[in-house]
VEXRO-183950 format. One record per residue (C-alpha): y, x, z; residue number from 0. Coordinates in pm, 1 decimal. Example, Ala and Ser with C-alpha at 12.3 -4.5 7.8 and 13.67 -1.06 7.14 Angstrom:
REM residues 2
+----------+----------+----------+-----+
:       c2 :       c1 :       c3 : seq :
+----------+----------+----------+-----+
:   -450.0 :   1230.0 :    780.0 :   0 :
:   -106.0 :   1367.0 :    714.0 :   1 :
+----------+----------+----------+-----+
REM end
This chain:
REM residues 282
+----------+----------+----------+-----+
:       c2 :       c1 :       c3 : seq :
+----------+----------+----------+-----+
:  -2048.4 :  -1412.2 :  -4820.3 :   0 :
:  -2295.6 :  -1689.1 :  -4771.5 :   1 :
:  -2141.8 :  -1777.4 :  -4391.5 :   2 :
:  -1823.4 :  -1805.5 :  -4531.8 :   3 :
:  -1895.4 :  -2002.2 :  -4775.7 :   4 :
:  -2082.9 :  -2235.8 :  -4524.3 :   5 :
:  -1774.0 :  -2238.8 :  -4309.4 :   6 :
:  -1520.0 :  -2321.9 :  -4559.6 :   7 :
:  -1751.4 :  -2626.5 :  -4727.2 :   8 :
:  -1696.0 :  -2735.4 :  -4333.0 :   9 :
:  -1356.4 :  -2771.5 :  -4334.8 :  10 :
:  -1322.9 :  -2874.9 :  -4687.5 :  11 :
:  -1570.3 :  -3161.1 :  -4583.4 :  12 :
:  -1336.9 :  -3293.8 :  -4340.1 :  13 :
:   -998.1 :  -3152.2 :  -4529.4 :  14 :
:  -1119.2 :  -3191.4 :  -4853.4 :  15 :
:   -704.6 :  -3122.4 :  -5012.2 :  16 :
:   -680.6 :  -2800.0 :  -4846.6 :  17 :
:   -579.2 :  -2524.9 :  -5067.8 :  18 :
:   -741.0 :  -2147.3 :  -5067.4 :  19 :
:   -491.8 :  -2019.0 :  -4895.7 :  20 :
:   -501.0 :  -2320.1 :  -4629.0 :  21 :
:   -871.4 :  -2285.2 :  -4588.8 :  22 :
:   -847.7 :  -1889.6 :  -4586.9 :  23 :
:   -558.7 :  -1901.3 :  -4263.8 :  24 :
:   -743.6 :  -2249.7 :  -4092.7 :  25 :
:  -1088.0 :  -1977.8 :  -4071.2 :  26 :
:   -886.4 :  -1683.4 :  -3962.9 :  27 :
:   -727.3 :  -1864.2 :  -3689.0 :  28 :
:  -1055.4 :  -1978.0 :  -3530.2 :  29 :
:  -1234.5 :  -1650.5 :  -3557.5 :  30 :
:  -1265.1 :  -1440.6 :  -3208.4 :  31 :
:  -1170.8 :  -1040.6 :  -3313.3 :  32 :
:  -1307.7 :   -743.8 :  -3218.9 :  33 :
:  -1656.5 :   -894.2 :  -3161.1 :  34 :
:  -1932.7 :   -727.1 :  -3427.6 :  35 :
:  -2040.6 :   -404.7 :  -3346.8 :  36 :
:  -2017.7 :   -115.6 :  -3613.2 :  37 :
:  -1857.0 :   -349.6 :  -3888.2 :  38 :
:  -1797.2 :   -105.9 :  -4140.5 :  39 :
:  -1492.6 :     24.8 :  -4280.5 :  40 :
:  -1291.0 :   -193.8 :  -4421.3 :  41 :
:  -1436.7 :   -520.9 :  -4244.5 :  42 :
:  -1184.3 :   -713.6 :  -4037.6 :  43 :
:  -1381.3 :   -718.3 :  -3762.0 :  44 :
:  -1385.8 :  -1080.5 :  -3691.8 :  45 :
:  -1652.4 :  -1334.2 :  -3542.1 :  46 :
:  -1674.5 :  -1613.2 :  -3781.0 :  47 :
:  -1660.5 :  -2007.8 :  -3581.4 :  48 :
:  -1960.4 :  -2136.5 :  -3769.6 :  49 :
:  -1912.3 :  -2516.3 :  -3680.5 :  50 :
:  -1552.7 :  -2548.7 :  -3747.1 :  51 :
:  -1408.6 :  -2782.9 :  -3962.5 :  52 :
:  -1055.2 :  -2761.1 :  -3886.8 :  53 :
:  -1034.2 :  -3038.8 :  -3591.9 :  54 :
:  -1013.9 :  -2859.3 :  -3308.8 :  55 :
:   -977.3 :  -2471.4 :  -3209.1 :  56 :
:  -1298.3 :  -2347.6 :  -3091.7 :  57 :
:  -1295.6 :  -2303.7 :  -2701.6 :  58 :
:  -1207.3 :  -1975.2 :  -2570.4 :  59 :
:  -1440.7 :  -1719.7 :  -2478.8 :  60 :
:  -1589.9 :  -1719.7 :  -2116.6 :  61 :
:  -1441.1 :  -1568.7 :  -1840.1 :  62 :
:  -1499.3 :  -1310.8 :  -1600.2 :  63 :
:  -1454.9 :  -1388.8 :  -1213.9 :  64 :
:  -1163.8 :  -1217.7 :  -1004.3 :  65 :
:  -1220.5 :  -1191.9 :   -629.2 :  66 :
:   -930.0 :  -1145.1 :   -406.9 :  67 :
:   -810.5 :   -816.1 :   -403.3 :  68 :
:  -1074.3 :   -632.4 :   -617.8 :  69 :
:   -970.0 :   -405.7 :   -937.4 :  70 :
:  -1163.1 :   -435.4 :  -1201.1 :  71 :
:  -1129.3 :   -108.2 :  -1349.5 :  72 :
:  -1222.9 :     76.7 :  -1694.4 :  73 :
:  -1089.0 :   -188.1 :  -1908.7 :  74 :
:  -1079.5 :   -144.5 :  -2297.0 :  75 :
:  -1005.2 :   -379.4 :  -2600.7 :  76 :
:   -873.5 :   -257.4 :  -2953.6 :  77 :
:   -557.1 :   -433.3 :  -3138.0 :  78 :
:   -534.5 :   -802.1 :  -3066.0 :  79 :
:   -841.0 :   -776.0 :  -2858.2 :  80 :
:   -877.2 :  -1025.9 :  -2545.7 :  81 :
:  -1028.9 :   -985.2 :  -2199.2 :  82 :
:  -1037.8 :  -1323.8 :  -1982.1 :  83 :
:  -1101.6 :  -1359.2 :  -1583.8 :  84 :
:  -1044.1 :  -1647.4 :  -1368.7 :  85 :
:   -931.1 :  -1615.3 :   -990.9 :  86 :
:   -990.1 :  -1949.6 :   -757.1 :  87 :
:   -692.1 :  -1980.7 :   -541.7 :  88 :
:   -737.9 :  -2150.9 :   -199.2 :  89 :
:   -520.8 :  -2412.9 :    -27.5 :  90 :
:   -295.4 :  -2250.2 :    172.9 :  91 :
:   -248.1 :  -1939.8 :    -13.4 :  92 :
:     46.4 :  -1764.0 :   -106.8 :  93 :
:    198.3 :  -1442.6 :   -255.6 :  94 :
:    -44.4 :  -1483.7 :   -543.7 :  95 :
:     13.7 :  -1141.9 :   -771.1 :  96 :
:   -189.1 :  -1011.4 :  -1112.1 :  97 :
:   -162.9 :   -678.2 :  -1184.1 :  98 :
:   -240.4 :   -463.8 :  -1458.7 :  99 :
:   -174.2 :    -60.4 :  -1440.1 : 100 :
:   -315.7 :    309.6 :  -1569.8 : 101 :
:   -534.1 :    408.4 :  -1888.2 : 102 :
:   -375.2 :    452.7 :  -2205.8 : 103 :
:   -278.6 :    203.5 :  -2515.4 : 104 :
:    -67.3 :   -148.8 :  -2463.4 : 105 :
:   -249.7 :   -427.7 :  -2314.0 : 106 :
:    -45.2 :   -702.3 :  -2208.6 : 107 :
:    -85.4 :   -977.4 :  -1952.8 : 108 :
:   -109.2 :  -1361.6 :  -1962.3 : 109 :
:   -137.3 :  -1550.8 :  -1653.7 : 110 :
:   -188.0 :  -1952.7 :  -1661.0 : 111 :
:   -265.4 :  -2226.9 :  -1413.6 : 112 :
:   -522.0 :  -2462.7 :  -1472.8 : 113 :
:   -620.7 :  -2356.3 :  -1835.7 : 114 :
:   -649.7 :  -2037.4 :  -2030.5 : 115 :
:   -381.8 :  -1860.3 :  -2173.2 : 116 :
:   -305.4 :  -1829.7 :  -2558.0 : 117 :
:    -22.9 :  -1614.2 :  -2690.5 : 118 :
:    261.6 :  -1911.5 :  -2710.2 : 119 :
:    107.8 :  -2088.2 :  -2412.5 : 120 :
:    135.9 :  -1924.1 :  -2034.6 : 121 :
:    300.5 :  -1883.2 :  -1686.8 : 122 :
:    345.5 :  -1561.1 :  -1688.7 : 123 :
:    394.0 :  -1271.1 :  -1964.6 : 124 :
:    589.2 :   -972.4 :  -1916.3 : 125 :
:    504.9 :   -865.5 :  -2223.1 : 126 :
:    657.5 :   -472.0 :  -2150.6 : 127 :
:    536.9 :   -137.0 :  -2317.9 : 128 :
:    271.2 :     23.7 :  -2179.5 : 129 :
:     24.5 :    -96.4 :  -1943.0 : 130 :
:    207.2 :   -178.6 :  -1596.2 : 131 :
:    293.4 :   -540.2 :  -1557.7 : 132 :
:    273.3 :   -825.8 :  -1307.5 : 133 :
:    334.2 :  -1143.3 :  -1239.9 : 134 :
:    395.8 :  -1297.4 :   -936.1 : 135 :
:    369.6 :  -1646.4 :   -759.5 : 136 :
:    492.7 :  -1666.5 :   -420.7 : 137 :
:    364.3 :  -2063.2 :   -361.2 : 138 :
:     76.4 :  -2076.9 :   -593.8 : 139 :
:   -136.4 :  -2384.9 :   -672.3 : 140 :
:   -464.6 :  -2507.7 :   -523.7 : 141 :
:   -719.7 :  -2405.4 :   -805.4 : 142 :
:   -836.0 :  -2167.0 :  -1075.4 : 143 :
:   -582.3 :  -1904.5 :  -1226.7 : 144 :
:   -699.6 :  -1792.3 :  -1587.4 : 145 :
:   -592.9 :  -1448.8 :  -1675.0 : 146 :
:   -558.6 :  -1272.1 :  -2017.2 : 147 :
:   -517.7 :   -945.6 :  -2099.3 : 148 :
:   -440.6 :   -892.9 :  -2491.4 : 149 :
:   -419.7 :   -568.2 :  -2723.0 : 150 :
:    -97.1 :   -531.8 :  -2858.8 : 151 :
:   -201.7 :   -212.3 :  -2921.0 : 152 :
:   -547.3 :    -50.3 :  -2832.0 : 153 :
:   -570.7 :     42.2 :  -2514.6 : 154 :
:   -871.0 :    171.2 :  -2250.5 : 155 :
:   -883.4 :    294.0 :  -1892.6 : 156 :
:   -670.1 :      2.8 :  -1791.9 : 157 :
:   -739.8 :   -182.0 :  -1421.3 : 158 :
:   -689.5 :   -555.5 :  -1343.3 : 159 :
:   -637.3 :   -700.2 :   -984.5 : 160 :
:   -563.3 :  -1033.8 :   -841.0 : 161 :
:   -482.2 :  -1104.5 :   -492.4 : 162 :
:   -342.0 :  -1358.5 :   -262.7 : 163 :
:   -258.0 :  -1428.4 :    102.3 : 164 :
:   -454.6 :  -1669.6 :    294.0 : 165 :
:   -347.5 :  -1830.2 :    625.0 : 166 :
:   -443.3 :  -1743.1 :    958.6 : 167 :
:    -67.8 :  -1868.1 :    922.2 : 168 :
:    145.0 :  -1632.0 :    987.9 : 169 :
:    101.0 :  -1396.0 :   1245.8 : 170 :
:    313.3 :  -1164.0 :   1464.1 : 171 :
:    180.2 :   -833.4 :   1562.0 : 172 :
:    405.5 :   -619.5 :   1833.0 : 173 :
:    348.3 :   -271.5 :   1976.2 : 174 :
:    517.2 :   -237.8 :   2315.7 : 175 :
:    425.7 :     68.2 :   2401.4 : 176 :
:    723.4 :    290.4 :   2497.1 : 177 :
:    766.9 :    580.0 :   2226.6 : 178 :
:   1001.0 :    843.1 :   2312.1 : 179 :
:   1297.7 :    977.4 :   2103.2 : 180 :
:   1397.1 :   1357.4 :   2093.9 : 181 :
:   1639.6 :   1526.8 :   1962.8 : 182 :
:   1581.5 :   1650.0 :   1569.9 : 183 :
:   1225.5 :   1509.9 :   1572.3 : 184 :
:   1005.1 :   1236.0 :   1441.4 : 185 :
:    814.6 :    984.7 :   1626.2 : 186 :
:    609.7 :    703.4 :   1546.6 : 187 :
:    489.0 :    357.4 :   1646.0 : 188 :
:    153.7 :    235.6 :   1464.4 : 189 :
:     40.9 :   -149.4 :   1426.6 : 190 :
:   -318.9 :   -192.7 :   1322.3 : 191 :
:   -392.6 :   -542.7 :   1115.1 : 192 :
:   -707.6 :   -647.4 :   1057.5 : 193 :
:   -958.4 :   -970.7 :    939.2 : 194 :
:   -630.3 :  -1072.3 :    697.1 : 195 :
:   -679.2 :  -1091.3 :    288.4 : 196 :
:   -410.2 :  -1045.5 :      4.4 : 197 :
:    -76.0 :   -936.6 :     28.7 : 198 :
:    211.5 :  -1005.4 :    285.6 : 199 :
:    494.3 :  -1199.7 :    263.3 : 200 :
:    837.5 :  -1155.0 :     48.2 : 201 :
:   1022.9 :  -1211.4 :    353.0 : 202 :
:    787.3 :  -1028.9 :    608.2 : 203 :
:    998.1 :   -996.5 :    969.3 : 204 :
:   1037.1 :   -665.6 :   1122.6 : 205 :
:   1162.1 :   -668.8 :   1474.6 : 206 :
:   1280.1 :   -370.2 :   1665.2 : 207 :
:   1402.4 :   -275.7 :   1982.5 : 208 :
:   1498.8 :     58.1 :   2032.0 : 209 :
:   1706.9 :    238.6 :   2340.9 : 210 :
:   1948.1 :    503.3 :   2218.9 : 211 :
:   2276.2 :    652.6 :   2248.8 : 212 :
:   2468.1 :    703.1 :   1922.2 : 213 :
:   2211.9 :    514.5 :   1695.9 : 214 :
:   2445.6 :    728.3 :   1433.0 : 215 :
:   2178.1 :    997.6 :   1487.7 : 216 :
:   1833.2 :    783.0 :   1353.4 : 217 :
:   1705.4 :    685.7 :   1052.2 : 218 :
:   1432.8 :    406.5 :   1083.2 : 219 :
:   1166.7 :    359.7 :    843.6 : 220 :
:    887.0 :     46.8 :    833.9 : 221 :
:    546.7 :    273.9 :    670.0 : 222 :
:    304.6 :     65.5 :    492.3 : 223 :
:   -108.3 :    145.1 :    515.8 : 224 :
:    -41.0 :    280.9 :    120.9 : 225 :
:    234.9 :    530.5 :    250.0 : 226 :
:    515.3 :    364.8 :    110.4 : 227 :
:    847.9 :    350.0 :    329.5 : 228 :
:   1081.7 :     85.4 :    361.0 : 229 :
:   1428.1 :    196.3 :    538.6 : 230 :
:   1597.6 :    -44.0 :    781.4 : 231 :
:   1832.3 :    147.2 :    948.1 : 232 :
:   1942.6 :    501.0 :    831.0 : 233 :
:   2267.4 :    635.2 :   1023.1 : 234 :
:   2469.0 :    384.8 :   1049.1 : 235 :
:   2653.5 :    258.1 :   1377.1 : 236 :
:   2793.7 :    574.6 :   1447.0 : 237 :
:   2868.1 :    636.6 :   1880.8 : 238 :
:   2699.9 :    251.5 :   1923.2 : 239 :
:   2405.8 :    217.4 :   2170.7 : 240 :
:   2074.2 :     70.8 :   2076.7 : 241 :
:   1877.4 :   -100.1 :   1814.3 : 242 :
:   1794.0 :   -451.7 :   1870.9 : 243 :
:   1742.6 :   -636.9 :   1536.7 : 244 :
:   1570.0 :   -856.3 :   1299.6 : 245 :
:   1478.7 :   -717.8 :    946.6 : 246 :
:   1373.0 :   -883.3 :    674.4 : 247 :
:   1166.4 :   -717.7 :    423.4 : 248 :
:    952.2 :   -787.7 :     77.2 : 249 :
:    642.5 :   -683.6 :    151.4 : 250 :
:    442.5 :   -876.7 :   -147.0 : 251 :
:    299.1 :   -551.9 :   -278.1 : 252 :
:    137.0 :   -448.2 :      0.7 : 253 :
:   -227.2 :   -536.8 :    158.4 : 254 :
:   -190.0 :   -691.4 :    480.6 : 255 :
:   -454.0 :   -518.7 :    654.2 : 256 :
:   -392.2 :   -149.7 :    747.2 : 257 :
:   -206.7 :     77.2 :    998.8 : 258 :
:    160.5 :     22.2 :    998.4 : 259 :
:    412.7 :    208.6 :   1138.7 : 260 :
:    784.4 :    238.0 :   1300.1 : 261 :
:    880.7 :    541.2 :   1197.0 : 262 :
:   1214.0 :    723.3 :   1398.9 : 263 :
:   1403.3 :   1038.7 :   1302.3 : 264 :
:   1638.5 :   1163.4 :   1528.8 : 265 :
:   1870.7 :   1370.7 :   1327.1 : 266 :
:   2080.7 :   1505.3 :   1565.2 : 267 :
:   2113.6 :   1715.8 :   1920.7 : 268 :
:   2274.2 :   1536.8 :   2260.0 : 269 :
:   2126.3 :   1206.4 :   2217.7 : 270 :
:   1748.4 :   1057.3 :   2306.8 : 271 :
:   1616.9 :    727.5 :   2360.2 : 272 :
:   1261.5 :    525.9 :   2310.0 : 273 :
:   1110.3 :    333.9 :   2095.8 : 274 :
:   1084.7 :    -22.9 :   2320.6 : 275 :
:    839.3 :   -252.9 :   2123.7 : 276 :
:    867.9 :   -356.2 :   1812.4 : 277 :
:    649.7 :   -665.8 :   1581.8 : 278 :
:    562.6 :   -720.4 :   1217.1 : 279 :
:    537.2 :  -1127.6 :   1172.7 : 280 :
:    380.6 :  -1184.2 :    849.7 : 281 :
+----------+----------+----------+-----+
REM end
């Protein structure tokens, strides 16, 4: 066609040597896919770089903004389609985590630090099947994250987070209200946490004090605000008397803020006891 044309006297103008088949890959590689709208069968589906002449690469496309914790849901791209967003990490931050997850298809994830992502040039790529992946930086740097999430297959319905801790520093949060233990029953403490963003810590501290006989008899369980459990203690100790201990437990896939809760099961008749206090430092 006439654009081509126009593009290719471009880059012979400056590479005036090149051969077809050097001219034919230089325009491929600088053309953005997946960008015209009803192309036709048989069209490659490609958005021609009208100023190149074989230089530079053109820049990438813009980039959509993350916030801190929000999906952005419903994404689609077909094969070796791109989506970019950007995410603007504080000082003081940490447990910085991208997610991708659901819909249908193979997108895969790119994560880089300062610059956008290509496909030989990131932080971060799982690069599984399907459409769950992460990547995770526990001490991130001061600035912009650029994310990418690529086709390696066509995929839709997929959702995109990024989220982060911020300080307050870290915080301890205790219940001390007495909780009592019965025989063959459940009981359980709650912590509410509140005005935090992002995630908690990889090495979150649980501390509990609880007064029983034969601690043989109790399973203890930490409950996150999503529902998930996290066991600390689940029949060990056999005739031994109380639980007073320090657990530590990754917690960097779950929202800080949230009801949590010390969950006890007594699993056995002829012992009791009480949940003390307990804390969550994170």
């Amino acid at each position: 066609s006439p654009h081509v044309a126009g593009v290719a006297a471009l880059f012979l103008a400056t590479n005036p040597s090149a051969s077809v088949t050097q001219v034919t890959d230089a325009i491929i590689a600088a053309s953005t896919l997946n960008k015209v709208t009803s192309p036709g069968t048989g069209s490659p589906n490609r958005l021609l770089y009208s100023l190149f002449d074989g230089s530079s690469p053109p820049p990438p496309p813009p980039s959509n903004v993350l916030s801190n914790g929000v999906p952005v849901t419903g994404l689609a791209a077909s094969t070796g389609g791109e989506l970019r967003y950007t995410l603007s990490v504080p000082s003081g931050a940490s447990n910085l985590n991208f997610s991708i997850s659901g819909g249908t298809g193979d997108a895969d994830l790119y994560v880089k630090f300062g610059t956008a992502p290509t496909t030989s040039s990131y932080d971060c790529r799982p690069f599984l099947n399907g459409n769950n992946e992460t990547c995770s930086f526990a001490s991130p740097q001061t600035g912009t994250y650029h994310v990418m999430v690529r086709a390696f297959s066509t995929f839709s319905g997929v959702s995109l987070v990024g989220s982060y801790s911020t300080s307050g520093g870290v915080q301890t949060y205790t219940n001390a209200a007495d909780f009592t233990i019965n025989d063959n029953s459940t009981v359980e403490s709650p912590i509410a946490v509140s005005g935090r963003s992002g995630n908690a810590s990889s090495s979150s501290k649980v501390d509990v004090r609880i007064i029983h006989t034969w601690i043989g008899d109790l399973k203890v369980d930490l409950v996150a605000p999503d529902g998930s459990i996290y066991t600390l203690h689940n029949r060990t100790g056999s005739s031994a008397d109380n639980i007073i201990q320090q657990y530590t437990v990754n917690l960097s896939s779950e929202l800080l803020n949230g009801t949590w809760k010390l969950r006890v099961n007594d699993n056995a008749s002829g012992d009791t006891g009480f949940i003390d206090s307990w804390s969550l430092t994170f």
